[in-house]
C-alpha positions in Angstrom: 6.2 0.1 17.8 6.6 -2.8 15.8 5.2 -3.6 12.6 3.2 -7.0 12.2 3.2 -8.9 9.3 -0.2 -8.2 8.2 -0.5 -5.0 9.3 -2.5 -2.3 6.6 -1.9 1.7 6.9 -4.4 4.4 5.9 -3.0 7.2 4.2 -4.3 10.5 3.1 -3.0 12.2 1.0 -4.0 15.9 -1.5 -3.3 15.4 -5.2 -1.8 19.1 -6.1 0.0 18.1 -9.6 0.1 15.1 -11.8 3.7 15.1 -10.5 2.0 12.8 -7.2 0.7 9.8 -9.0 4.4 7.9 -8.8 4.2 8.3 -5.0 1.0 7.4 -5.2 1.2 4.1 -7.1 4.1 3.3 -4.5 2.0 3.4 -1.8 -0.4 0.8 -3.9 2.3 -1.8 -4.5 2.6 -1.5 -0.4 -0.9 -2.3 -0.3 -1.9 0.6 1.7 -5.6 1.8 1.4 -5.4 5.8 0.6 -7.9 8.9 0.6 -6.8 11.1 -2.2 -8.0 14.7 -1.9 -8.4 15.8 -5.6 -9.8 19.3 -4.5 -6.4 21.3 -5.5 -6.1 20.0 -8.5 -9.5 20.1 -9.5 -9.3 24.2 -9.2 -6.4 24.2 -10.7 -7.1 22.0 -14.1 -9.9 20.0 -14.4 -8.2 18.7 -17.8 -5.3 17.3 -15.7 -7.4 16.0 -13.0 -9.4 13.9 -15.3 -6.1 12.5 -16.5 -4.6 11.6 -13.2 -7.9 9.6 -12.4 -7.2 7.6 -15.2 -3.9 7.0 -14.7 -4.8 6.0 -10.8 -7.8 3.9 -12.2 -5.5 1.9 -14.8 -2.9 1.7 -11.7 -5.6 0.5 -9.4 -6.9 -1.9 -11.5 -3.6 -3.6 -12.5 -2.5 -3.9 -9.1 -5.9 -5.9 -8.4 -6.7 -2.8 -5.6 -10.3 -1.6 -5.3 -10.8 2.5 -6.5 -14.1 4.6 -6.0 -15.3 7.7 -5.5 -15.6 9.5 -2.0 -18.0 12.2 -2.2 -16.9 15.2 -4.6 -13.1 15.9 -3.4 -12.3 12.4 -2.2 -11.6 8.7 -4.1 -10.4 6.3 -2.1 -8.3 3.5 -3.1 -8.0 0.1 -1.3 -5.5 -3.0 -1.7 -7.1 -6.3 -3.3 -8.2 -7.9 -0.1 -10.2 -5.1 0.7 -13.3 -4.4 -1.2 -15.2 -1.1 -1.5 -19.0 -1.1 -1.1 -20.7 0.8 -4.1 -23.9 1.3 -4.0 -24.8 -1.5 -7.8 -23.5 -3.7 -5.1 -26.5 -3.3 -3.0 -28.6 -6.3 -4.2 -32.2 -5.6 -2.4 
């Protein structure tokens, strides 16, 4: 199989330990839109979770990519030409 040029990958991926985010913020420079299942770590320490969501919003947001929430165990990040519907953005 061979990879275009424009070509965008999905990837999934559970958040165990703050140890992940360098991974994590690779796979935003390659502009890949990721599901990040913060369940595990969530049981584990919600102190650290709230931390690593900081660290992926400030990573997020400097790389231009879109970051949201995805239901309770889920956030979902997407590169810059992508944009996330929220639902302020619904104008009525």
């Amino acid at each position: 199989m061979q990879k275009q040029e424009n070509t965008t990958f999905l990837k999934a991926i559970t958040i165990r330990d703050i140890s992940d985010v360098h991974s994590i913020k690779e796979d935003i420079k390659k502009d890949m839109i990721l599901i990040l299942r913060v369940t595990p770590l969530a049981q584990k320490d919600v102190d650290q979770l709230r931390k690593v969501v900081e660290e992926l919003y400030s990573i997020a947001k400097t790389a231009g990519a879109d970051i949201a929430r995805l239901g309770e165990e889920r956030i979902i990040v997407a590169p810059a030409n992508i944009k996330i519907w929220k639902p302020e953005y619904d104008l009525k």
